[in-house]
ZATOR-101360 format. One record per residue (C-alpha): x, y, z. Coordinates in Angstrom, 1 decimal. Example, Ala and Ser with C-alpha at 12.3 -4.5 7.8 and 13.67 -1.06 7.14 Angstrom:
2
<pt><x>12.3</x><y>-4.5</y><z>7.8</z></pt>
<pt><x>13.7</x><y>-1.1</y><z>7.1</z></pt>
//
This chain:
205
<pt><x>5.7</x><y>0.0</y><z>-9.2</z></pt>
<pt><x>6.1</x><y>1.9</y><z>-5.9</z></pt>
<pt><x>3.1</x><y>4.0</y><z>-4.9</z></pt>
<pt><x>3.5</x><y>7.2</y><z>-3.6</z></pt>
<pt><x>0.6</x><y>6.8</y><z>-1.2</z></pt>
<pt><x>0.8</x><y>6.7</y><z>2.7</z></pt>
<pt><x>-0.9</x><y>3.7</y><z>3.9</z></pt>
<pt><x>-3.6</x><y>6.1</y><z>5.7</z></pt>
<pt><x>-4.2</x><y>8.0</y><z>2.4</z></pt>
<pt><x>-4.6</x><y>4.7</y><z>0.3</z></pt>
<pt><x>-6.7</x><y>3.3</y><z>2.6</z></pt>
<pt><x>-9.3</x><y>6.8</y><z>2.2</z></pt>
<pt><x>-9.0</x><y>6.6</y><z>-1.2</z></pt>
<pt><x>-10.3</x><y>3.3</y><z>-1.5</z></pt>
<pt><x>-12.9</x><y>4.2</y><z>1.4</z></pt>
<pt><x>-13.8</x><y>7.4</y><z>-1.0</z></pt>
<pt><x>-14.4</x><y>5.1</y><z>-3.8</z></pt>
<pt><x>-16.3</x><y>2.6</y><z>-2.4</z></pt>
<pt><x>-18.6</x><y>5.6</y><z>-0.5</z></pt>
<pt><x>-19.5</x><y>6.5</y><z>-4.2</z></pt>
<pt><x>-19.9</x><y>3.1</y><z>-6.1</z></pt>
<pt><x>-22.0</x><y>1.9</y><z>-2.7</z></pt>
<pt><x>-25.1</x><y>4.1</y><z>-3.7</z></pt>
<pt><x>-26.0</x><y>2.6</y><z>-7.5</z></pt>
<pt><x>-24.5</x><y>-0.7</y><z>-9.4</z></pt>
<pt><x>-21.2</x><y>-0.9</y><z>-10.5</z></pt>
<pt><x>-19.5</x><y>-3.2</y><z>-13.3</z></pt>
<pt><x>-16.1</x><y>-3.9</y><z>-13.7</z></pt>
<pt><x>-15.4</x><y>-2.0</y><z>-16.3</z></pt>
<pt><x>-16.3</x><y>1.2</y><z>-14.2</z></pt>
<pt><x>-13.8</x><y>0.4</y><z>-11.2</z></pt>
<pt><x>-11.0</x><y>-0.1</y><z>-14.0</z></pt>
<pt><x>-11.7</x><y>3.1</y><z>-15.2</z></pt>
<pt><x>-11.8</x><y>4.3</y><z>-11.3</z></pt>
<pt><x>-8.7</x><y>2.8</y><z>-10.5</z></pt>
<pt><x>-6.8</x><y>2.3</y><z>-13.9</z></pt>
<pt><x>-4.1</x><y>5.2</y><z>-12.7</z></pt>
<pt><x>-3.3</x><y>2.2</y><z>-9.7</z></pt>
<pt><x>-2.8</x><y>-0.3</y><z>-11.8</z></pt>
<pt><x>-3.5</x><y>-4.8</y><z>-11.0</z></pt>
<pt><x>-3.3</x><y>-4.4</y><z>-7.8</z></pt>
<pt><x>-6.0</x><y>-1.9</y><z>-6.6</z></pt>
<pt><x>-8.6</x><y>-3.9</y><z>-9.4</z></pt>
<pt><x>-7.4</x><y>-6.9</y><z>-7.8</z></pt>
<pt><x>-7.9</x><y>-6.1</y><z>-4.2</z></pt>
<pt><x>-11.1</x><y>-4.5</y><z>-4.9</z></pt>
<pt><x>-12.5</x><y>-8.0</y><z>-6.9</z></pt>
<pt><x>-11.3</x><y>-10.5</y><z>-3.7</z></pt>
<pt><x>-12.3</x><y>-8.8</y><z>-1.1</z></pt>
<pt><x>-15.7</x><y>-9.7</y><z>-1.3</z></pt>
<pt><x>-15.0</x><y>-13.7</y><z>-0.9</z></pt>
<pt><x>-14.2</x><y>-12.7</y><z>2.8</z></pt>
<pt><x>-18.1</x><y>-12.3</y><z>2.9</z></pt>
<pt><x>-20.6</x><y>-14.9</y><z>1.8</z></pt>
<pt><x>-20.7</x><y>-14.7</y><z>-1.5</z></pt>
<pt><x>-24.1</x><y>-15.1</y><z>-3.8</z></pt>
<pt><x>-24.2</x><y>-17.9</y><z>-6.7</z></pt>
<pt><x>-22.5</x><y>-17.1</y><z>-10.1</z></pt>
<pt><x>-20.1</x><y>-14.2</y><z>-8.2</z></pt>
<pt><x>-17.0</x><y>-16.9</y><z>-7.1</z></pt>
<pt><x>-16.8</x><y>-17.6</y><z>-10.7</z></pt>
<pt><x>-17.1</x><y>-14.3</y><z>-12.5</z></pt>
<pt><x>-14.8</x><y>-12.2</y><z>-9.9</z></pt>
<pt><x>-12.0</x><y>-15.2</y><z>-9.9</z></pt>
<pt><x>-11.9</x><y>-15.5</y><z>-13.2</z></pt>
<pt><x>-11.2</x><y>-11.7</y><z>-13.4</z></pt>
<pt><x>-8.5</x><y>-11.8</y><z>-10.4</z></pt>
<pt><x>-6.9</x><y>-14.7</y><z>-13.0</z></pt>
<pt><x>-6.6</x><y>-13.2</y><z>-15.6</z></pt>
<pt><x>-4.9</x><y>-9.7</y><z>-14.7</z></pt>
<pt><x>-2.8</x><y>-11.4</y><z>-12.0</z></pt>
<pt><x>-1.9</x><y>-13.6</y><z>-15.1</z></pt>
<pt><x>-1.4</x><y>-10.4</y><z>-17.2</z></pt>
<pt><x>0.8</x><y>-9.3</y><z>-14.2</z></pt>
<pt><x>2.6</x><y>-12.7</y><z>-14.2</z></pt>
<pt><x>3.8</x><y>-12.0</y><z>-18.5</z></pt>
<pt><x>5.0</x><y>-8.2</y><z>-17.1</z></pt>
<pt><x>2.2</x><y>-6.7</y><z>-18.4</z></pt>
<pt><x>1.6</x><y>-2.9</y><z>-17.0</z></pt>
<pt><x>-2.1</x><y>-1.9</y><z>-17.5</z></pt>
<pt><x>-4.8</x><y>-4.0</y><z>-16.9</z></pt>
<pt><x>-7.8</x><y>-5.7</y><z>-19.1</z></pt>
<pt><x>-10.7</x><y>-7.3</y><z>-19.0</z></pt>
<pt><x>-12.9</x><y>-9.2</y><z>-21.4</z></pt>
<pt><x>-15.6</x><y>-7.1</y><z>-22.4</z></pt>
<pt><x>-18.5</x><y>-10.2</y><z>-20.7</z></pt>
<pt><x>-16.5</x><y>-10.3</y><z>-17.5</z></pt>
<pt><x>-16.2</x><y>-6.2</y><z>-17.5</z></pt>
<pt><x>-19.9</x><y>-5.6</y><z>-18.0</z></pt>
<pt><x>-20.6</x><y>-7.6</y><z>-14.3</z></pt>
<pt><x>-22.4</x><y>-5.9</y><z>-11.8</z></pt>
<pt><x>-21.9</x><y>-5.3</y><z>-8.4</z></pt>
<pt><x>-25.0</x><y>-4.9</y><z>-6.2</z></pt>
<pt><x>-24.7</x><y>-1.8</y><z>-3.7</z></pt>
<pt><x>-25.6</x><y>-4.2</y><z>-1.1</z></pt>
<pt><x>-22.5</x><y>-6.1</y><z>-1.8</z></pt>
<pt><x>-20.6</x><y>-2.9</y><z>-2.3</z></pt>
<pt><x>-21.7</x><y>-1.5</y><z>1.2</z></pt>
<pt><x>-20.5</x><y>-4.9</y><z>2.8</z></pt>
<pt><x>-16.9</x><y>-4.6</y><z>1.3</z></pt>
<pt><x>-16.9</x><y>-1.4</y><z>2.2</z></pt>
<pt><x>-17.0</x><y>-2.4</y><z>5.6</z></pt>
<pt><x>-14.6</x><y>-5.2</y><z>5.6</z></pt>
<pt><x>-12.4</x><y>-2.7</y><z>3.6</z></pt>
<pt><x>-12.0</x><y>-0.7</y><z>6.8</z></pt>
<pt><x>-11.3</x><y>-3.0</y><z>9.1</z></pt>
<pt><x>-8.4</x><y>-4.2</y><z>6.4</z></pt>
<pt><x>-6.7</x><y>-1.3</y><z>6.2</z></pt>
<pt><x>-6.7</x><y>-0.2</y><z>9.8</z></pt>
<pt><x>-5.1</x><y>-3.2</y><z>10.3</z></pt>
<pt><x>-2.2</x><y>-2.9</y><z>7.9</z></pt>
<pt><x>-1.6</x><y>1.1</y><z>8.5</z></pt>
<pt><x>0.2</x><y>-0.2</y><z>11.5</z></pt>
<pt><x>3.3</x><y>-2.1</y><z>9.5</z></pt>
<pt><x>2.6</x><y>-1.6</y><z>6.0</z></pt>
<pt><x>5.6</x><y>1.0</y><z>4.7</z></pt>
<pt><x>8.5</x><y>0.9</y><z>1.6</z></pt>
<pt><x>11.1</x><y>-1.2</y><z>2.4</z></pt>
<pt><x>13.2</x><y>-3.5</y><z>0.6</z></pt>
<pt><x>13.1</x><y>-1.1</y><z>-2.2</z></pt>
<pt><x>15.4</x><y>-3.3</y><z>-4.6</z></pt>
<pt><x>13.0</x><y>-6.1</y><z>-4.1</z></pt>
<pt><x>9.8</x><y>-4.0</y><z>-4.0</z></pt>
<pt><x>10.8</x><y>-2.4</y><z>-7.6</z></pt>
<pt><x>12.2</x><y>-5.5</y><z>-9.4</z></pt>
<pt><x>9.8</x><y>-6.3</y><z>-12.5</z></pt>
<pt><x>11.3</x><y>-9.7</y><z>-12.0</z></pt>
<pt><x>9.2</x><y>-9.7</y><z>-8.6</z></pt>
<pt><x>6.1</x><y>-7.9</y><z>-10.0</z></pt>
<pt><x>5.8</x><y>-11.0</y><z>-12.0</z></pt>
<pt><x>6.2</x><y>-13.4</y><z>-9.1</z></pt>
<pt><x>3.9</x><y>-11.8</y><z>-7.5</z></pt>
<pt><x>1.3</x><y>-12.1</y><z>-10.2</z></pt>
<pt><x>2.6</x><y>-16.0</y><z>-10.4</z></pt>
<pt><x>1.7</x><y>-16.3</y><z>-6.4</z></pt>
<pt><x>-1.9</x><y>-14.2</y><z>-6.8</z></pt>
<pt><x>-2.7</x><y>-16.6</y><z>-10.1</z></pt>
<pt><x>-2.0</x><y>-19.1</y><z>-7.5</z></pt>
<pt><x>-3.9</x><y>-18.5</y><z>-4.5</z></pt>
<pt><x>-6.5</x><y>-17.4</y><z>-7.1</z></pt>
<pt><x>-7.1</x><y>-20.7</y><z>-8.6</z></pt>
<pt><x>-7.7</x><y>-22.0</y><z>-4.7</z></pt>
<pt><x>-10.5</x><y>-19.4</y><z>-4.0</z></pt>
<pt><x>-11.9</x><y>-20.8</y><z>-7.3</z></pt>
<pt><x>-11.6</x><y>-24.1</y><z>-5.8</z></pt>
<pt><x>-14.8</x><y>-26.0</y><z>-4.9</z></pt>
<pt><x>-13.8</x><y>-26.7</y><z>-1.3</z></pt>
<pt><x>-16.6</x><y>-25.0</y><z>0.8</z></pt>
<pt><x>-15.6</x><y>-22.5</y><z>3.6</z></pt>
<pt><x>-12.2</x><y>-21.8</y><z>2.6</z></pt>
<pt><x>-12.5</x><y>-18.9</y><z>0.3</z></pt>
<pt><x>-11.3</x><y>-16.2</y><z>3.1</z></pt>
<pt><x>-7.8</x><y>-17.9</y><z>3.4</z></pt>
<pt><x>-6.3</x><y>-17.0</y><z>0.3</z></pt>
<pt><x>-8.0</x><y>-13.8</y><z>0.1</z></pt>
<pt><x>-6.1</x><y>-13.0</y><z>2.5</z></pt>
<pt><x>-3.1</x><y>-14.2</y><z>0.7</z></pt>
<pt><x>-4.0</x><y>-12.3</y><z>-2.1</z></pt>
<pt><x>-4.2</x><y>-8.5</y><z>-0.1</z></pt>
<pt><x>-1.1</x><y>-9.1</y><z>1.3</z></pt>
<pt><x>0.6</x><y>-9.1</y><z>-2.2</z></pt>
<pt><x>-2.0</x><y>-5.9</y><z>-3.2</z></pt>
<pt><x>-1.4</x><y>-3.9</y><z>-0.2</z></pt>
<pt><x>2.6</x><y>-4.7</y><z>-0.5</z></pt>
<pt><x>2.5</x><y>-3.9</y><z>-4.3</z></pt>
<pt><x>1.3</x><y>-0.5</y><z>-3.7</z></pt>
<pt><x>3.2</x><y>0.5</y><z>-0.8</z></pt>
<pt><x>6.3</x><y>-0.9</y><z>-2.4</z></pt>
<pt><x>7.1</x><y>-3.0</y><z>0.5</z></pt>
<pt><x>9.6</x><y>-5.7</y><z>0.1</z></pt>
<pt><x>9.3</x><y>-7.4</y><z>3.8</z></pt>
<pt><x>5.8</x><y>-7.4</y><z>3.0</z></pt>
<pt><x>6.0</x><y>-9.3</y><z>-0.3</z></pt>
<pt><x>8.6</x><y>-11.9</y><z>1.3</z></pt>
<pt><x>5.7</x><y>-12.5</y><z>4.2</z></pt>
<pt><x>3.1</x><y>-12.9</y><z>0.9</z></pt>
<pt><x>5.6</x><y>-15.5</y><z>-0.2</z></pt>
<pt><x>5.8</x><y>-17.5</y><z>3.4</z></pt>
<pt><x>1.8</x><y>-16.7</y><z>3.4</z></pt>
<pt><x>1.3</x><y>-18.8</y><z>0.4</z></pt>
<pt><x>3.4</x><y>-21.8</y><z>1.0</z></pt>
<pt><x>1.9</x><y>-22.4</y><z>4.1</z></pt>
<pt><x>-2.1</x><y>-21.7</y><z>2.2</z></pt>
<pt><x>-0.6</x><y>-24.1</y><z>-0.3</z></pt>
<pt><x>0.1</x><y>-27.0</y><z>2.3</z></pt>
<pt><x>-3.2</x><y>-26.1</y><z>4.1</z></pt>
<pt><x>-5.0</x><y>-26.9</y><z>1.1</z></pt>
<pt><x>-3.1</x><y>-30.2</y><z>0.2</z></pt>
<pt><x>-3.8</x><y>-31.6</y><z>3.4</z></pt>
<pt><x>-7.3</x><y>-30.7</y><z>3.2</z></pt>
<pt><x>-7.3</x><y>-32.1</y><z>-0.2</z></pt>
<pt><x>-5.6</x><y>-35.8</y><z>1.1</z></pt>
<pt><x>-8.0</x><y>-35.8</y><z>4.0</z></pt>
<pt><x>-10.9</x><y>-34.9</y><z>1.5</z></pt>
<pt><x>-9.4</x><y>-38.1</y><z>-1.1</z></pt>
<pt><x>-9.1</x><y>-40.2</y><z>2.2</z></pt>
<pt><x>-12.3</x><y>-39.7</y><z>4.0</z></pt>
<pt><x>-14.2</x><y>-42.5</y><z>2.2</z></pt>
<pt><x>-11.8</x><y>-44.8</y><z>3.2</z></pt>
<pt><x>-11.4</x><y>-43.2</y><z>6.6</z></pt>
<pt><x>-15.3</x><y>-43.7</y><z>7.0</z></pt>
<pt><x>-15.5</x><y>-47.0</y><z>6.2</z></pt>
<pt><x>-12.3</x><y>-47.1</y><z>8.9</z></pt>
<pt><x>-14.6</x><y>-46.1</y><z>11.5</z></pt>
<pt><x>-17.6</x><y>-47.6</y><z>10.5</z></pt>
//
């Protein structure tokens, strides 16, 4: 599971990528094929990060049901990613490709600061690949949720465990772990205060 990659070389690979899938559409099945020598996590990363934009109707649903089900695949041990032919055979628009792009950058500048192996007995443990594919499955069923404005939080979630799976870092994965307890509490109490507003409403009314 540990990635030979320097953060600063992962990060130009993806920006590589993107550069070439930006100029033309894109389906799922061709970023597998791009990426399938990375494995889940660089498919993964690549299918969430564009809920940290607005995203167009029809592309929450398509894209999260594809992070669920290889996270999913991840969470039984499974190794090498796979997609339903339907789901595989979406299309990204270059527009939307050109605007991940972007965000892409600014990711991955960021986590080139503190993003190294460490923990190695916890980064490698196939025990903790499939935890980690429980948490993603997890966060992924909130970005699927129908609560407006929240889809960037666990995103975020999400590309910590993706960024921490391919640089093999274990202090990074514990962090993913903290990161979604607390987006799991965030979206209970936005959940109670959604169940209560009626009544809180007619409180103040």
């Amino acid at each position: 599971m540990a990635s030979n990659l320097s953060p600063s070389k992962f990060s130009q690979e993806l920006k590589v990528l993107l550069e070439r899938l930006a100029h033309q559409p894109v389906t799922l099945s061709h970023l597998l094929a791009e990426t399938a020598e990375r494995g889940f996590s660089i498919v993964i990363g690549l299918l969430v990060l564009p809920f940290l934009l607005p995203m167009p109707p029809g592309f929450t649903t398509v894209l999260g049901s594809a992070c669920l089900l290889l996270s999913l695949q991840m969470t039984l041990g499974q190794r090498s990613p796979w997609l339903p032919r339907r789901v595989a055979e979406f299309q990204f628009p270059s527009r939307l490709a050109q605007q991940v792009l972007s965000h892409l950058k600014r990711f991955t500048r960021l986590t080139e600061w503190f993003i190294r192996p460490r923990l190695m007995p916890i980064a490698d443990s196939r025990y903790v690949w499939q935890i980690n594919g429980a948490c993603m499955s997890w966060l992924t069923l909130l970005l699927m949720s129908p609560v407006p404005m929240t889809n960037p939080i666990p995103t975020v979630g999400i590309l910590i465990f993706v960024v921490a799976t391919l640089e093999a870092d274990g202090l990074m994965m514990c962090v993913g772990y903290a990161a979604t307890a607390i987006i799991t509490g965030c979206f209970a109490l936005l959940g109670y205060g959604l169940w209560r507003s009626p009544d809180l409403i007619r409180y103040f009314l």
